[in-house]
PASEBA-1860 file (N, C-alpha, C; in nm, 3 decimals):
! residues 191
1> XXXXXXXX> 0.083/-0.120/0.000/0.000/0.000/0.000/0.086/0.125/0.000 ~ 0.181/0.119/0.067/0.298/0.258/0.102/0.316/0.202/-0.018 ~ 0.392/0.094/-0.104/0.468/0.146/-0.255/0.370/0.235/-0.371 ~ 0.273/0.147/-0.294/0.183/0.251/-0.446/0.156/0.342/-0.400 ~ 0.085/0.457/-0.315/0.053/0.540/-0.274/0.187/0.632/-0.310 ~ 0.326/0.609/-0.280/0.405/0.676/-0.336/0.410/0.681/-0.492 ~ 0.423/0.594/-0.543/0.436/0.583/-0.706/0.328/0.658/-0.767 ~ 0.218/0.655/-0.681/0.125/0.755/-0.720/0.140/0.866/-0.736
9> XXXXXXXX> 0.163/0.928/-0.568/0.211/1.045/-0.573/0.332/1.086/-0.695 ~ 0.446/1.004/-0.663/0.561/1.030/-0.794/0.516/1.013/-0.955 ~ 0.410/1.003/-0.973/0.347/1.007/-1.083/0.288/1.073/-1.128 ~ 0.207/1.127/-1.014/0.116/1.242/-1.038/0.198/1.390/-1.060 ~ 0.262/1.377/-0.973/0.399/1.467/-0.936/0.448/1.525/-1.047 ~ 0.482/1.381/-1.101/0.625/1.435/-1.229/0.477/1.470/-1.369 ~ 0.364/1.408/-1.382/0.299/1.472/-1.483/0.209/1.651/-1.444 ~ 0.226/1.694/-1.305/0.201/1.766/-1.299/0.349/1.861/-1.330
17> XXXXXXXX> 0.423/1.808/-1.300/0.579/1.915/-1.336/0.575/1.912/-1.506 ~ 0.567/1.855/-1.543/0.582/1.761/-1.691/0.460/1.889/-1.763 ~ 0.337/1.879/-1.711/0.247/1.958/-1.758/0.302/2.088/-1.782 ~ 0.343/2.189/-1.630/0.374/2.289/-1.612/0.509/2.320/-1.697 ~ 0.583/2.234/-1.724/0.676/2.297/-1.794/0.666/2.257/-1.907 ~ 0.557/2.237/-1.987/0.506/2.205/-2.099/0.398/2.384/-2.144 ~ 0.361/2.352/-2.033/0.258/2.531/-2.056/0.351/2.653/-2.027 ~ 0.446/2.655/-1.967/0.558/2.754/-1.916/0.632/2.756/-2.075
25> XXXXXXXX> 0.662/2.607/-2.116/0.776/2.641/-2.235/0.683/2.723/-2.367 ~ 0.578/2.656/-2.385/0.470/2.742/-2.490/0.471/2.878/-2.466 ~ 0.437/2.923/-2.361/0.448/3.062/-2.314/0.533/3.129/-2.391 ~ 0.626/3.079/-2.341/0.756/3.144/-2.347/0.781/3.158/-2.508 ~ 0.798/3.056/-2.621/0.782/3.070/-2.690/0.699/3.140/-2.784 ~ 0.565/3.124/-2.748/0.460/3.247/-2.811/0.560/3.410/-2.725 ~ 0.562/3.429/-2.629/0.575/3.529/-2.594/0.708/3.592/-2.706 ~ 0.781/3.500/-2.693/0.938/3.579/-2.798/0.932/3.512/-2.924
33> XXXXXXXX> 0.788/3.510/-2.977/0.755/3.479/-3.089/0.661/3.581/-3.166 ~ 0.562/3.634/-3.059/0.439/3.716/-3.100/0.448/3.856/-3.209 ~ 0.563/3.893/-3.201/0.566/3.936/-3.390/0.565/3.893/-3.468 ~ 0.603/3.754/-3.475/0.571/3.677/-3.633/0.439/3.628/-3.634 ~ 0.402/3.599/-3.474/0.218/3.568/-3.500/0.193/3.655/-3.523 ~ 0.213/3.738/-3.477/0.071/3.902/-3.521/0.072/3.903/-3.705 ~ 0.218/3.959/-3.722/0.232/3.901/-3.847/0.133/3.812/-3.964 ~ 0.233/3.701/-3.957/0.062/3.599/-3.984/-0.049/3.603/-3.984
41> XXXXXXXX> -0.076/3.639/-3.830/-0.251/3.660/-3.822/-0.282/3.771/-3.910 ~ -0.216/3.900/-3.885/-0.239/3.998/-3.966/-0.262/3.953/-4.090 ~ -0.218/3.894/-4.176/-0.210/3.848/-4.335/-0.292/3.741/-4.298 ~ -0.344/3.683/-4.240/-0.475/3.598/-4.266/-0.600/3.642/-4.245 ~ -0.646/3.760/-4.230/-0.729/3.820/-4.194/-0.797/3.841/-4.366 ~ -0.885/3.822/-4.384/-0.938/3.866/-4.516/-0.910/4.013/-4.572 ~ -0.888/4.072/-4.671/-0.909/4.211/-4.720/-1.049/4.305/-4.708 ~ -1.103/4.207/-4.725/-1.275/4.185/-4.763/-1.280/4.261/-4.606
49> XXXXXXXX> -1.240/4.203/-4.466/-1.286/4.253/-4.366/-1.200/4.382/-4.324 ~ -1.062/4.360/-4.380/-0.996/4.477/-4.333/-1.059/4.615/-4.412 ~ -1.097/4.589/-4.511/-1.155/4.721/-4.632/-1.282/4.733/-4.545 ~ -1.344/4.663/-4.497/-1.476/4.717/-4.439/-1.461/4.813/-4.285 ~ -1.336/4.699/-4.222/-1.302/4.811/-4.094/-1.271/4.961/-4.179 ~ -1.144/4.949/-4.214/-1.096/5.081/-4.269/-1.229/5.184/-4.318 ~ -1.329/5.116/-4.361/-1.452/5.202/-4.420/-1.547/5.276/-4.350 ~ -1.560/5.218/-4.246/-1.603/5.246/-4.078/-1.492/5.323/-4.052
57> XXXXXXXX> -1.416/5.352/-3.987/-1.269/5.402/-3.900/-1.324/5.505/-4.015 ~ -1.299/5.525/-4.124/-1.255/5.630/-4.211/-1.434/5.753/-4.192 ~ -1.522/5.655/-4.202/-1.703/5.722/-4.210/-1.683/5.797/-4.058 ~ -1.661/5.701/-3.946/-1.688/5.780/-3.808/-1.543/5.903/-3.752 ~ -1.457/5.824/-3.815/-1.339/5.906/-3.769/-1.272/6.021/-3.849 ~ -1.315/6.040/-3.942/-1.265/6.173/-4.075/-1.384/6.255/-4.092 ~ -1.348/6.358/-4.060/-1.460/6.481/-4.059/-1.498/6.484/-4.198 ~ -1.618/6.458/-4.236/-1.673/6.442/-4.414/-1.639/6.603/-4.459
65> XXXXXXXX> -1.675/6.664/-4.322/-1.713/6.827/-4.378/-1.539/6.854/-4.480 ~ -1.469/6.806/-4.409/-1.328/6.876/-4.429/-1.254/6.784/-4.560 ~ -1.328/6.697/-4.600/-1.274/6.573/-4.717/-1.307/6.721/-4.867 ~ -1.226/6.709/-4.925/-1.242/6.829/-5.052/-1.201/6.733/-5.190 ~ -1.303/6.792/-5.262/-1.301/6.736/-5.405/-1.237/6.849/-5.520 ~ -1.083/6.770/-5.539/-1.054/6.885/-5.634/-1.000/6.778/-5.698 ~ -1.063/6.807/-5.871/-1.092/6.667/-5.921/-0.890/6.659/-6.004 ~ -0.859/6.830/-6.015/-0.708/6.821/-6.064/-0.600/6.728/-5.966
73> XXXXXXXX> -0.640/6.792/-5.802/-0.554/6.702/-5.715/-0.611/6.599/-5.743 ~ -0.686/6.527/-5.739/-0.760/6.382/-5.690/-0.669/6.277/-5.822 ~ -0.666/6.325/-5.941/-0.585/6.298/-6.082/-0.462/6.297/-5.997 ~ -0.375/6.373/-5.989/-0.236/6.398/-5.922/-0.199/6.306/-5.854 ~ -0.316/6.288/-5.764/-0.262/6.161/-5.636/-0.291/6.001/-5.687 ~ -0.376/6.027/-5.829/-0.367/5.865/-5.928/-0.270/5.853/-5.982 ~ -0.223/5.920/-6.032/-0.092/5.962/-6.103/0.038/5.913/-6.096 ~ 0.063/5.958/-5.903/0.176/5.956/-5.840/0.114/5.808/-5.811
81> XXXXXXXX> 0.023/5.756/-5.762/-0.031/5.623/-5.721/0.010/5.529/-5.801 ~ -0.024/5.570/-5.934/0.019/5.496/-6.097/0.138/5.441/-6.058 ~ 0.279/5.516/-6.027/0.397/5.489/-6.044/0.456/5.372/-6.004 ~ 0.322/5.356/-5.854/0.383/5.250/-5.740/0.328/5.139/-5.797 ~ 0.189/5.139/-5.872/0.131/5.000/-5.893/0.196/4.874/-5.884 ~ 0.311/4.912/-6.043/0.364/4.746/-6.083/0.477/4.700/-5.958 ~ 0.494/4.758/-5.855/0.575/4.706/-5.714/0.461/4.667/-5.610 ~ 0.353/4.668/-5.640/0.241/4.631/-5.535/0.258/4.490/-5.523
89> XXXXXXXX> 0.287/4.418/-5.395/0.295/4.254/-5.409/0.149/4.223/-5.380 ~ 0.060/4.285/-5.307/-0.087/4.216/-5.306/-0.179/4.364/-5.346 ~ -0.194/4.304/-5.452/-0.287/4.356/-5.569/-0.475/4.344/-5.533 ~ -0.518/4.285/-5.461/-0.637/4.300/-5.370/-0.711/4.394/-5.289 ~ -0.577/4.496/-5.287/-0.647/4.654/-5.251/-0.710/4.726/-5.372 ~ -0.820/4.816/-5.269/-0.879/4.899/-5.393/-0.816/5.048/-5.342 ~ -0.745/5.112/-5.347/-0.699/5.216/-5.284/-0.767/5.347/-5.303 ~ -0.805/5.441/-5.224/-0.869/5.525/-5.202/-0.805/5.671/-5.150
97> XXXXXXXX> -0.752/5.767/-5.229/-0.732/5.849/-5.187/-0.817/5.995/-5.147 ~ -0.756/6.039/-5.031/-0.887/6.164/-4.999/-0.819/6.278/-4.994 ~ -0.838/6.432/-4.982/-0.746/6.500/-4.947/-0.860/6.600/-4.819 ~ -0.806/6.611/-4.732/-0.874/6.655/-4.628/-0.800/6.807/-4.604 ~ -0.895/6.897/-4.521/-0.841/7.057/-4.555/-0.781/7.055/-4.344 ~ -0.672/7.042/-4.387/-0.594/7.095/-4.256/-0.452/7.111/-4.250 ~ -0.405/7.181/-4.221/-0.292/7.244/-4.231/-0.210/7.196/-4.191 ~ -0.192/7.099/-4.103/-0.053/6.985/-4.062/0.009/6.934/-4.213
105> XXXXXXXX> 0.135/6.894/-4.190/0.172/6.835/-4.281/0.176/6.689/-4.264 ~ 0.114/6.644/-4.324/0.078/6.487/-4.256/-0.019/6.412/-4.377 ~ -0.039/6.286/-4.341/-0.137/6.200/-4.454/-0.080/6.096/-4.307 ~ -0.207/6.011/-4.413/-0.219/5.844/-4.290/-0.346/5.781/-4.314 ~ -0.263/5.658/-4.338/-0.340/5.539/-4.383/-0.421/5.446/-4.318 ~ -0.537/5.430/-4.319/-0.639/5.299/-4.258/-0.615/5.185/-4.329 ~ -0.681/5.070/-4.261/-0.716/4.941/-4.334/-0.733/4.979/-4.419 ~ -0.683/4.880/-4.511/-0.803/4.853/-4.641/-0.761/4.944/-4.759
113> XXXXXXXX> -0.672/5.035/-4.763/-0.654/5.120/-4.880/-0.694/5.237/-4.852 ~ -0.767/5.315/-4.767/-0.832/5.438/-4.718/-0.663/5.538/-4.678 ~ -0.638/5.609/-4.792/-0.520/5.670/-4.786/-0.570/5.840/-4.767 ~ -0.558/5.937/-4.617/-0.587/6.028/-4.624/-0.466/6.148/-4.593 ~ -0.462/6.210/-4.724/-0.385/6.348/-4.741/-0.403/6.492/-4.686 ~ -0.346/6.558/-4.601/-0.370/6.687/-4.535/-0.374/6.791/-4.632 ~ -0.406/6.892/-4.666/-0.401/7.026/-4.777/-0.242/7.034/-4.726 ~ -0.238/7.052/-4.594/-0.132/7.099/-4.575/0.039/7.036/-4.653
121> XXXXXXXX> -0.037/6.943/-4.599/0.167/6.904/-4.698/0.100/6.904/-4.859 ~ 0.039/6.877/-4.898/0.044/6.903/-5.063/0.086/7.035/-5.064 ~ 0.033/7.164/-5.010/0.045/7.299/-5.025/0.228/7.328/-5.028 ~ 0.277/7.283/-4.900/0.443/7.278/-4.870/0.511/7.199/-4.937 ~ 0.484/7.072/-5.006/0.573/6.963/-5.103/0.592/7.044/-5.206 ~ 0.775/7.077/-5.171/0.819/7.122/-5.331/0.812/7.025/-5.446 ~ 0.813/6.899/-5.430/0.792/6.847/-5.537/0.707/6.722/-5.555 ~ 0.678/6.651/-5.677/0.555/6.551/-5.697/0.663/6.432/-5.591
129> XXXXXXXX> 0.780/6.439/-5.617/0.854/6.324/-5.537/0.879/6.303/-5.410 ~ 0.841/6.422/-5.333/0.785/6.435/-5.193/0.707/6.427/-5.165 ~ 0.572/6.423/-5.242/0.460/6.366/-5.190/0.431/6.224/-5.230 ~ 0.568/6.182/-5.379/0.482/6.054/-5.346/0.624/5.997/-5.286 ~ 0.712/6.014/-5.227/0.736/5.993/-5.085/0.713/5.942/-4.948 ~ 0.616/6.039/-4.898/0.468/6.047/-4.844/0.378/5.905/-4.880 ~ 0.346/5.912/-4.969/0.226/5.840/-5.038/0.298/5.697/-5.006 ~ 0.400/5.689/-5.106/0.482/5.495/-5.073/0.478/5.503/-4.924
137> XXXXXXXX> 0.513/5.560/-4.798/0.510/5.565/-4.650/0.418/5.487/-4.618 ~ 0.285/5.577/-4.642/0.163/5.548/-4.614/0.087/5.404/-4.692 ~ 0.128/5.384/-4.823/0.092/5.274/-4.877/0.139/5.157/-4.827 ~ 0.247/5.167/-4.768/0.344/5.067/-4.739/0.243/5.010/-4.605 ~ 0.196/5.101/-4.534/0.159/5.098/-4.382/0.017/4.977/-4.424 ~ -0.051/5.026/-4.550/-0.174/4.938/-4.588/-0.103/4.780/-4.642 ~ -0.047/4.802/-4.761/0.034/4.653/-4.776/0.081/4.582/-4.640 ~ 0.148/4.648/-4.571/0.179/4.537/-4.462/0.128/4.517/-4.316
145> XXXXXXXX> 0.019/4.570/-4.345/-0.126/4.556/-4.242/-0.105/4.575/-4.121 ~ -0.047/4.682/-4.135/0.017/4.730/-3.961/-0.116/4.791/-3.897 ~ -0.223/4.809/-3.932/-0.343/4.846/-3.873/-0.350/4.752/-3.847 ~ -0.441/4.629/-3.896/-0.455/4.471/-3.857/-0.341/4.431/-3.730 ~ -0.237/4.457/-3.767/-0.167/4.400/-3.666/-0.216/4.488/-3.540 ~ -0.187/4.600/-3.551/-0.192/4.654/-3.431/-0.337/4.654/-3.309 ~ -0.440/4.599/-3.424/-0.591/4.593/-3.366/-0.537/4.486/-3.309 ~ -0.504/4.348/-3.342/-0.464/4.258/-3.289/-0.364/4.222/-3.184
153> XXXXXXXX> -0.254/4.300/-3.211/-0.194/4.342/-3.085/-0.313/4.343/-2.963 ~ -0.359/4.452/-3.005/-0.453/4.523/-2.870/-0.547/4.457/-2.841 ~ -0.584/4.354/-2.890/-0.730/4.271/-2.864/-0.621/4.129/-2.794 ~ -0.507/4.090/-2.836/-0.454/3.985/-2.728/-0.473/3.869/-2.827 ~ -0.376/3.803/-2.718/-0.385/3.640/-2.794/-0.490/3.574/-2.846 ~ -0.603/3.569/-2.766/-0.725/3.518/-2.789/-0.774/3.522/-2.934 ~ -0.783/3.643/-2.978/-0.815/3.695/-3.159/-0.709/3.678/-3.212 ~ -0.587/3.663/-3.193/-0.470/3.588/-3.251/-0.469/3.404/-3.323
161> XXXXXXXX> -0.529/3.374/-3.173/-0.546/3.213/-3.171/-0.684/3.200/-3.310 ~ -0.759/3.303/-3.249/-0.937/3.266/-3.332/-0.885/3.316/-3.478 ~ -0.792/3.381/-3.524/-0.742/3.421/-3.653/-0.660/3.309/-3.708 ~ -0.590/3.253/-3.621/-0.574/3.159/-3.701/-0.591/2.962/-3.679 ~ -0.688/2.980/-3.642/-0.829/2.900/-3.644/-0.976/2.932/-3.774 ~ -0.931/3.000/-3.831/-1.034/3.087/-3.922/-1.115/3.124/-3.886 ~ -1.137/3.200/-3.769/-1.255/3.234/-3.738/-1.218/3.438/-3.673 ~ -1.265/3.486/-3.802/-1.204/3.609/-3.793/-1.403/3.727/-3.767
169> XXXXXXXX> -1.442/3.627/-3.699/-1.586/3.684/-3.625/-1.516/3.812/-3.541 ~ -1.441/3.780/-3.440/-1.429/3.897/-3.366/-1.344/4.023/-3.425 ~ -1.284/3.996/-3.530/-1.208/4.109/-3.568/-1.376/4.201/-3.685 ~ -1.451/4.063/-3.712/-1.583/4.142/-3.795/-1.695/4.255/-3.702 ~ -1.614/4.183/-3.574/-1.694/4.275/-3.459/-1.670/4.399/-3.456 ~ -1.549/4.409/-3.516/-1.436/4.521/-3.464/-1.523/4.652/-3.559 ~ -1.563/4.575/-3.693/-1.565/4.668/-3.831/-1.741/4.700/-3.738 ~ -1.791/4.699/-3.701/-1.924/4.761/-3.659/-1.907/4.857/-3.565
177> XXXXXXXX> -1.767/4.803/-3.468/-1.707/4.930/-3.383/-1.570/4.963/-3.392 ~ -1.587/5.007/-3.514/-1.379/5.036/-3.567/-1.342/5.162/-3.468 ~ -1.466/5.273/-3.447/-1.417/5.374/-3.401/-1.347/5.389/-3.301 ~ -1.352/5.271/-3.232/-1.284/5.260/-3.077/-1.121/5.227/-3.117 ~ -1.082/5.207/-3.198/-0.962/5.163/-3.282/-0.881/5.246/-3.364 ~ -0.932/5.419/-3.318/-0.882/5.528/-3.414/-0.719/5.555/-3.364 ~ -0.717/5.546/-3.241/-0.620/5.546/-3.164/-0.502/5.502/-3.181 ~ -0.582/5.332/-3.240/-0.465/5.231/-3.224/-0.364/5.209/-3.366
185> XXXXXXX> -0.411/5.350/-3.463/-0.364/5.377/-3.581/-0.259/5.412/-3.582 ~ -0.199/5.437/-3.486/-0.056/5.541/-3.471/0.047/5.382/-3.478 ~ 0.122/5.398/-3.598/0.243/5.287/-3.590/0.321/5.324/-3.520 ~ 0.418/5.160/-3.528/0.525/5.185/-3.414/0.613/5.287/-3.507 ~ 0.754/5.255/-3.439/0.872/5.310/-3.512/0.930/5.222/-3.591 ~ 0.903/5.103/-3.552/0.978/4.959/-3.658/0.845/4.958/-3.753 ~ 0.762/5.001/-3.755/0.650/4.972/-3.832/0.676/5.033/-4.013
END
């Protein structure tokens, strides 16, 4: 009775150690791994849903009043857009440029292709090659889905795991409430 009651215990023992450093080593690994998941997840996320967040984010979060139609710029910024096309590696965006009236010098990109331009730096860019400068920056930010990532970042492993499980429901949650996500637009510095 004492041999087994020990062997028990030493059994139970070593699969409870056995467990724990089975869930400790995963950890650890996801943890000094989780840029190449975000990564991934990011690029498994449909376009289809990222173009719909970005469409939301862009309706609740960009003042319509201040979006300006000047059909010479709007040409200009296809133009300079033209140049980048044949280097586009995913061709699945529909890209959308806006030019909005505020005086910062600035532009910045949403999901999905939603590329928005300030008056202000068009007004100050001495030349078409500084704004499309600018423009590759910002395009670059949509090709490599640093929005996506960063929603994901901020929502945690959980929508990481369910992304790549195919089940990208909660990030579809997101596109009904993107606005809470205007924030989380600001890239890193490695971004």
């Amino acid at each position: 009775q004492k041999g087994r009651g020990k062997r028990f215990l030493f059994s139970f023992g070593f699969i409870s150690s056995l467990f724990l450093i089975i869930i400790i080593g995963t950890s650890l690994l996801f943890y000094l791994n989780y840029n190449k998941i975000k990564k991934t997840a990011a690029k498994a996320v449909p376009v289809k849903i990222e173009t719909a967040l970005g469409e939301n984010i862009f309706k609740v979060s960009v003042d319509q009043t201040k979006i300006i139609e000047v059909p010479e710029v709007k040409k200009a910024l296809d133009v300079i857009f033209d140049r980048f096309k044949p280097t586009l590696q995913n061709e699945s965006y529909q890209f959308k440029f806006y030019l909005l009236r505020n005086e910062e010098l600035n532009a910045f990109a949403l999901p999905g292709g939603y590329v928005v331009v300030h008056t202000g730096l068009i007004l100050e860019a001495d030349s078409a090659e500084e704004l499309a400068g600018v423009l590759a920056h910002e395009i670059s930010h949509v090709t490599e889905r640093h929005a996506i990532e960063r929603i994901i970042s901020s929502l945690g492993i959980i929508t990481v795991c369910q992304v790549f499980l195919g089940d990208v429901s909660g990030l579809a949650t997101i596109v009904i409430q993107g606005a809470q996500f205007v924030s989380m637009m600001q890239f890193s510095q490695s971004q």
